[in-house]
Structure formats: structure tokens, C-alpha cells
C-alpha positions as CSV (number, residue, x, y, z in Angstrom):
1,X,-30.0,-20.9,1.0
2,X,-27.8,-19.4,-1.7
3,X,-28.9,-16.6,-3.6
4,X,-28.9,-15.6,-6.9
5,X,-26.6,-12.2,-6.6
6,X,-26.4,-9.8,-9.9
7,X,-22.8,-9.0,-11.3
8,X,-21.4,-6.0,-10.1
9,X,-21.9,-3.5,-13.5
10,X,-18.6,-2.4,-15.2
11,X,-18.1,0.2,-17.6
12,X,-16.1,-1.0,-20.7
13,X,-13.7,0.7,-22.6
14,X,-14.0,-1.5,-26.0
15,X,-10.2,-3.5,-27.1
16,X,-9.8,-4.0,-30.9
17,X,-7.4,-6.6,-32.3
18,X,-4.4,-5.5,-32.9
19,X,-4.4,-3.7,-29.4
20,X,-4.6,-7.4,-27.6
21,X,-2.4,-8.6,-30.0
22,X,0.1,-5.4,-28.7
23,X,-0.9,-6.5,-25.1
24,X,-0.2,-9.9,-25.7
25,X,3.1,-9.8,-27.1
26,X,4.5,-7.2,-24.6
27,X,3.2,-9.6,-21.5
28,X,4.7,-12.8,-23.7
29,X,7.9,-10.7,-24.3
30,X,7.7,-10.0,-20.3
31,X,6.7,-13.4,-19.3
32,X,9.7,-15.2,-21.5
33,X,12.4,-13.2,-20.5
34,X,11.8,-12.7,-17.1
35,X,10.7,-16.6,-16.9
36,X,13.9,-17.6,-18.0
37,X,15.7,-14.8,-16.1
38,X,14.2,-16.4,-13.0
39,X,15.2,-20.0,-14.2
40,X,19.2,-18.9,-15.2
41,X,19.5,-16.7,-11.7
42,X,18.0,-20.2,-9.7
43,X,20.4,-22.2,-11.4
44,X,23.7,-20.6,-11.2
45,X,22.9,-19.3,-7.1
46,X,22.4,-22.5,-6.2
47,X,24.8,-24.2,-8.2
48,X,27.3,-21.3,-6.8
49,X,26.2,-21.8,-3.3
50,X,29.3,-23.2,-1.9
51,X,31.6,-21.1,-3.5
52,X,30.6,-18.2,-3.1
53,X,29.4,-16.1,0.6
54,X,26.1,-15.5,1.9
55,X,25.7,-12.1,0.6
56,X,26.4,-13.6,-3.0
57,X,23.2,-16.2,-2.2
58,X,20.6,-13.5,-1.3
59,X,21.6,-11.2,-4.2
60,X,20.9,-14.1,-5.8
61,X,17.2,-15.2,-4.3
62,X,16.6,-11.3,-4.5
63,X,16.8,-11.5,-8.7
64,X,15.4,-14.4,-8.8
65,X,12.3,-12.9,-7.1
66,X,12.4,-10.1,-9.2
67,X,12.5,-12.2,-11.9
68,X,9.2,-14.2,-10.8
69,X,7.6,-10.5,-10.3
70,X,8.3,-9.3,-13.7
71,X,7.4,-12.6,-15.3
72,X,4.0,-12.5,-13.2
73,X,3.3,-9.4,-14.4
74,X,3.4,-10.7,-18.0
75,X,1.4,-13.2,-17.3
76,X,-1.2,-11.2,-16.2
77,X,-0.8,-8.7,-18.7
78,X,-1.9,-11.6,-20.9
79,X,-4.7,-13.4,-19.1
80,X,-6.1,-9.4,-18.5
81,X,-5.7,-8.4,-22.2
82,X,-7.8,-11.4,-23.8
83,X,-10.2,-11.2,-21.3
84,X,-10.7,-7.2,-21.9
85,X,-11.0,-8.8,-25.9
86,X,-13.6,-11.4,-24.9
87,X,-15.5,-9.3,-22.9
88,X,-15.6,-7.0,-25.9
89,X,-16.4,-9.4,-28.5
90,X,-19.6,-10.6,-26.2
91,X,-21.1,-7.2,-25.6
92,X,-20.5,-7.1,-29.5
93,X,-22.5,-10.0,-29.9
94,X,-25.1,-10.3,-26.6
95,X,-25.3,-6.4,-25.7
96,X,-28.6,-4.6,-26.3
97,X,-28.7,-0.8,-27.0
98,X,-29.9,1.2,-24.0
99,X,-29.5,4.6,-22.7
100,X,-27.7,5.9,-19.8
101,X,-28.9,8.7,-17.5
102,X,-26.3,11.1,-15.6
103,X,-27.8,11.4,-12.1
104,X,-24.1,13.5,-11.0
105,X,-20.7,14.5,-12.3
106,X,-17.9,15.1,-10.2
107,X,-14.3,15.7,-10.8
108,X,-11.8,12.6,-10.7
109,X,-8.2,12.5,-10.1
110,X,-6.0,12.0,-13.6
111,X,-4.9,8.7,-15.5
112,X,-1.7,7.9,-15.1
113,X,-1.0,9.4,-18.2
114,X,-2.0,12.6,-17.1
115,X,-5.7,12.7,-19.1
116,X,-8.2,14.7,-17.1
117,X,-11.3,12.4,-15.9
118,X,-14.9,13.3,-14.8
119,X,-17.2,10.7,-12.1
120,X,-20.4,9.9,-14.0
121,X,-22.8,8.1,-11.6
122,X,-25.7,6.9,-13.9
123,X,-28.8,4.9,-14.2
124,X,-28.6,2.5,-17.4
125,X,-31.9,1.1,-19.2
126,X,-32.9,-0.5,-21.8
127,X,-34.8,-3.7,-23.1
128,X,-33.9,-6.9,-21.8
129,X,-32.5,-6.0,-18.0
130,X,-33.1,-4.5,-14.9
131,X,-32.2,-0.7,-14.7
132,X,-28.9,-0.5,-12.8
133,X,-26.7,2.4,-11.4
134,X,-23.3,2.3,-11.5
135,X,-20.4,5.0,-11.3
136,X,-17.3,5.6,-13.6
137,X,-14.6,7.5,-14.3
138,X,-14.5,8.4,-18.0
139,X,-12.2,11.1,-19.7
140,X,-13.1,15.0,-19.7
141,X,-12.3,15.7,-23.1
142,X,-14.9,12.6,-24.5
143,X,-17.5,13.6,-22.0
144,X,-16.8,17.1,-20.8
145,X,-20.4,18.7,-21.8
146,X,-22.0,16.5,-19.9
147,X,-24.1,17.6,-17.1
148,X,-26.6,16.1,-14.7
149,X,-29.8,14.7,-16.9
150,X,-27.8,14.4,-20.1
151,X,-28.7,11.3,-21.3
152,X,-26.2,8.9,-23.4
153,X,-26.3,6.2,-25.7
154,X,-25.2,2.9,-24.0
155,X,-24.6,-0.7,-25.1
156,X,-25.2,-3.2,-22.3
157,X,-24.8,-7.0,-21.6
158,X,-27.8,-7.9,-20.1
159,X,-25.9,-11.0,-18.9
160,X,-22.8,-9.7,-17.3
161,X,-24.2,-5.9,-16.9
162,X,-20.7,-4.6,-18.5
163,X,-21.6,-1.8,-20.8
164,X,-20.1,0.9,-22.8
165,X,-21.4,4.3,-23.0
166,X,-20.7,7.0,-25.8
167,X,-21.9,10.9,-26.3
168,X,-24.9,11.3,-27.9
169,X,-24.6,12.7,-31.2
170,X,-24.6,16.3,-32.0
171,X,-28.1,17.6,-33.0
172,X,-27.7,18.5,-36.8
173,X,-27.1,22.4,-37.6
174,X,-30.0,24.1,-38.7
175,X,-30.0,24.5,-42.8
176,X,-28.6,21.3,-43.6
177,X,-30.8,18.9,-45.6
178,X,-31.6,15.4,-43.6
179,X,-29.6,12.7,-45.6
């Protein structure tokens, strides 16, 4: 009997336009040149084979899989960047405001880049969807006040359960008029 299993949540961080459109022309960029690296390097070791030795041939198959590797990375590059966009645009369109909880923060190793992260584990509600848990690794220096019981604003997809989260916004300093 097959079952009816809930996606796995996933905490989006939100791709404008012209940040696919970046994406999408770096993997294209990738995917051309390597593609036709891959083709040129095919051609010429095979059509080489007899005259030149054996070592000649596998530095040959070895650029030519190099080649492929880079040119699959494009590709993917691609494929990932519009679907980052999509996913995006539907939680746009579909998601439903909710809040999420912090039930823990932890410490998390750095990006790549070297930005420090934080572990949230929350529990996300709202209207419209089951209340879920999930647990992400978000930057220190967007969420570095938090602490456990802080609750944050959250836009969810009720269909797919991806869903953004943001800081709630400062209270407002006491004196100033309410505009």
C-alpha cells in the first residue's frame, strides 16, 4: 500500500532575477566551452590514434573527461539555478505567512566564503499546514540575537513545505510617533 509521505521541509534562501540570469550564463559559458572542449579533444585523440603512442591517447581520454566534468558542472549549475528561481517565484505566489519558533541554536561550521553560521532548529506554523520542525543553518550576522523562544516571521509553501524565515522586526524606540 503506498503512502502519502510529506516533503522533507527546506529553508529557502530567496534568488532574484538578475542573480539566475548571473547563474545561468556562467553554467551556459561552462557548459559551451567545456562541451566543445570535450568534442575538439574526442576528435583529434582519436583521429591521432595511430600516430601518435599510448601515453599521447590517455592524455587525451583524460581531457576529454575533464572536459565532460566541467561541462556537467554547467549544466547543473543551470538546471539548479532556475529551479532555486522557480521555487522562489512559487512560495511568492502559493506561500502563506507563518511564524517560526527557535526550539535551539547551536554553532555551525563557516560557508565556504568564510561567513560565520548559527543551527536554528525550529517549529514552523501557520494557517493552511501542519506544524513542522526542521533545522538550518542560517548566517550569524542576519540572525545572531537570536536565542531559544525567539520567534520569527516565516513564509511557507504549504505544498512543498520550503520556507523562508526573516528577523522579526525591531520593536520601535520609545518617543517616536506610530506612522
Amino acid at each position: 500500500m503506498a503512502s502519502a509521505r510529506a516533503l522533507e521541509p527546506v529553508l529557502l534562501e530567496p534568488k532574484g532575477p538578475v542573480i539566475t540570469a548571473i547563474a545561468c550564463t556562467v553554467g551556459a559559458v561552462l557548459f559551451l566551452g567545456a562541451g566543445g572542449a570535450f568534442a575538439y579533444v574526442t576528435v583529434r585523440t582519436v583521429a591521432d590514434l595511430d600516430e601518435t603512442g599510448s601515453g599521447w591517447m590517455w592524455a587525451g581520454v583524460g581531457l576529454a573527461l575533464a572536459a565532460a566534468f566541467i561541462a556537467c558542472v554547467g549544466l547543473s549549475t543551470i538546471l539548479f539555478a532556475r529551479e532555486e528561481r522557480r521555487a522562489t517565484l512559487q512560495l511568492a505566489a502559493l506561500g502563506v505567512d507563518g511564524s517560526a519558533l527557535v526550539l535551539a541554536v547551536a554553532s555551525a561550521p563557516p560557508t565556504n566564503d568564510d561567513h560565520h553560521q548559527i543551527r536554528l532548529l525550529m517549529r514552523i506554523s501557520g494557517p493552511g499546514f501542519e506544524p513542522f520542525e526542521c533545522g538550518s543553518d542560517v548566517l550569524r550576522y542576519r540572525f545572531g540575537g537570536v536565542t531559544q523562544g525567539t520567534v520569527l516571521r516565516a513564509r511557507v509553501n504549504p505544498v512543498t513545505r520550503a520556507f523562508t524565515v526573516a528577523p522579526s522586526p525591531a520593536p520601535p524606540a520609545p518617543g517616536t510617533p506610530d506612522a
